[in-house]
N, C-alpha and C positions, 0 to 999 in steps of 0.2 A: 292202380286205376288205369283204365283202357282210355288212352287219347287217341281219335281215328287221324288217319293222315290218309289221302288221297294220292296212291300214289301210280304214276304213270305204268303202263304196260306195254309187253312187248308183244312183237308176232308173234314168240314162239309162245306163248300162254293166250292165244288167241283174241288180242288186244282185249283184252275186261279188265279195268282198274281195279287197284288193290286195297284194302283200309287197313290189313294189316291185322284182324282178327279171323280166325280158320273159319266161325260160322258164318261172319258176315262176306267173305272172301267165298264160301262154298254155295250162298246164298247168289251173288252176283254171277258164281257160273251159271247156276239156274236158272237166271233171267236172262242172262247173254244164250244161253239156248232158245229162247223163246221171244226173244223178243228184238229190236234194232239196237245198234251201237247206241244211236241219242239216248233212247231207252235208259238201256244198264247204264251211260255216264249221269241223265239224270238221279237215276236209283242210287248211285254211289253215291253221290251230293248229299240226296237227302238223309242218307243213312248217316253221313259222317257230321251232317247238322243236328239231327237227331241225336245220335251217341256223344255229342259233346255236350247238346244243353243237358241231357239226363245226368250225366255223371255217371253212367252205371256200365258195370260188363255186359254184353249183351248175352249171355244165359241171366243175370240179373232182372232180366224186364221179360213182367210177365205180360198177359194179355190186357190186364184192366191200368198198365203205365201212364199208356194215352186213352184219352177217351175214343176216339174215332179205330179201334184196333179192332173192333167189332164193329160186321153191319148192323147187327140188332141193336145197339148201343146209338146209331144216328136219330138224335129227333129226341131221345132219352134224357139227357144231359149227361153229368159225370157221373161215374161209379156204378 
């Protein structure tokens, strides 16, 4: 079972926090491209809050996990 951990980064991987899984670690380089430091430290937060209440690997979670993972799904309810 995947438990994220939050863990600190250095310069040479150009400060982006780590959790310690390749998708979720290849996904925060993508937003540290695009977006500010707060940004990607908030994104890692939530991701690592996320992957601990699911329990699951993150290739495990498909798109209908959470309900809000879709915009067409807001205002819909679940499922």
């Amino acid at each position: 079972m995947f438990i994220p951990c939050m863990v600190g980064s250095s310069k040479i991987d150009g400060g982006v926090p780590r959790l310690g899984h390749g998708l979720l670690d290849d996904y925060l380089d993508m937003v540290a491209a695009r977006a500010r430091p707060n940004t990607v430290l908030a994104t890692a937060y939530d991701l690592k809050v996320f992957f601990t209440e699911v329990a699951k690997e993150p290739q495990e979670v498909a798109g209908r996990t959470c309900w809000h993972s879709s915009p067409r799904s807001v205002g819909r309810g679940v499922g």
